[in-house]
C-alpha positions in Angstrom: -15.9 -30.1 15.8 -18.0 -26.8 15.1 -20.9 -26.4 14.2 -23.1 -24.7 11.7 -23.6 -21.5 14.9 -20.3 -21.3 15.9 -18.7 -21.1 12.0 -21.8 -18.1 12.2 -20.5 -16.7 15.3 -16.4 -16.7 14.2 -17.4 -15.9 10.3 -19.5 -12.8 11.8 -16.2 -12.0 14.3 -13.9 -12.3 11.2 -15.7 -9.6 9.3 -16.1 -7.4 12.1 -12.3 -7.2 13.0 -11.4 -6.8 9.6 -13.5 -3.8 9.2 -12.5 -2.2 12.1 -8.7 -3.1 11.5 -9.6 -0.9 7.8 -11.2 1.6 9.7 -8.5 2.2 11.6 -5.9 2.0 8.2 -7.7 4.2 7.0 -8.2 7.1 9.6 -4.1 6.4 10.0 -3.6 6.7 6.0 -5.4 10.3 6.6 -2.8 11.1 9.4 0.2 10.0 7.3 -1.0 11.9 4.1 -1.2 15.4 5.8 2.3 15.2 7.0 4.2 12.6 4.4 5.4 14.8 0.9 5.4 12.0 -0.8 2.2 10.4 -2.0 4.0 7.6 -3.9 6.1 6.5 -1.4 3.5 6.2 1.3 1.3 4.5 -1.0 4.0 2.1 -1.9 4.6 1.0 1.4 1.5 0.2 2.1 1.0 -1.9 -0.8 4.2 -3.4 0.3 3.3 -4.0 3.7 -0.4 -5.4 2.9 1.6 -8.1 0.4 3.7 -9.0 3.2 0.7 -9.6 5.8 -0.9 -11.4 2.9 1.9 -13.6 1.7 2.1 -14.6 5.9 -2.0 -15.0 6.3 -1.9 -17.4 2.7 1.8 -19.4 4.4 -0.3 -20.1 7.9 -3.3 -20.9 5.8 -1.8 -22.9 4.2 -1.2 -25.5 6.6 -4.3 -25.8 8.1 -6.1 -26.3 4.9 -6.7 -29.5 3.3 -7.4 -30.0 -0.6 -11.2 -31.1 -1.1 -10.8 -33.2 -4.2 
């Protein structure tokens, strides 16, 4: 079982990959925008895309969870 630390350590871990990982869409949504015509389009994708990912993160989530009724 964790403890109180370690839920610290991999909260603290979680936050810092994610805001690197939206760093990083970021800088790349720069890229794209200089060379893609269509501003809609990209945008849409990406919206797309981050449903996807989240639809997948809330289906794995979902198993491990348990209801706390």
């Amino acid at each position: 079982m964790l403890t109180t630390s370690n839920n610290w350590l991999i909260g603290g871990l979680f936050i810092a990959t994610t805001c690197l990982s939206l760093l990083a869409k970021i800088v790349g949504q720069v890229a794209d925008l200089k060379g893609y015509p269509s501003e809609i389009m990209l945008v849409s994708l990406y919206c797309l895309f981050g449903s996807i990912k989240s639809a997948l993160v809330t289906l794995i989530l979902k198993e491990t969870q348990t209801l706390g009724c």
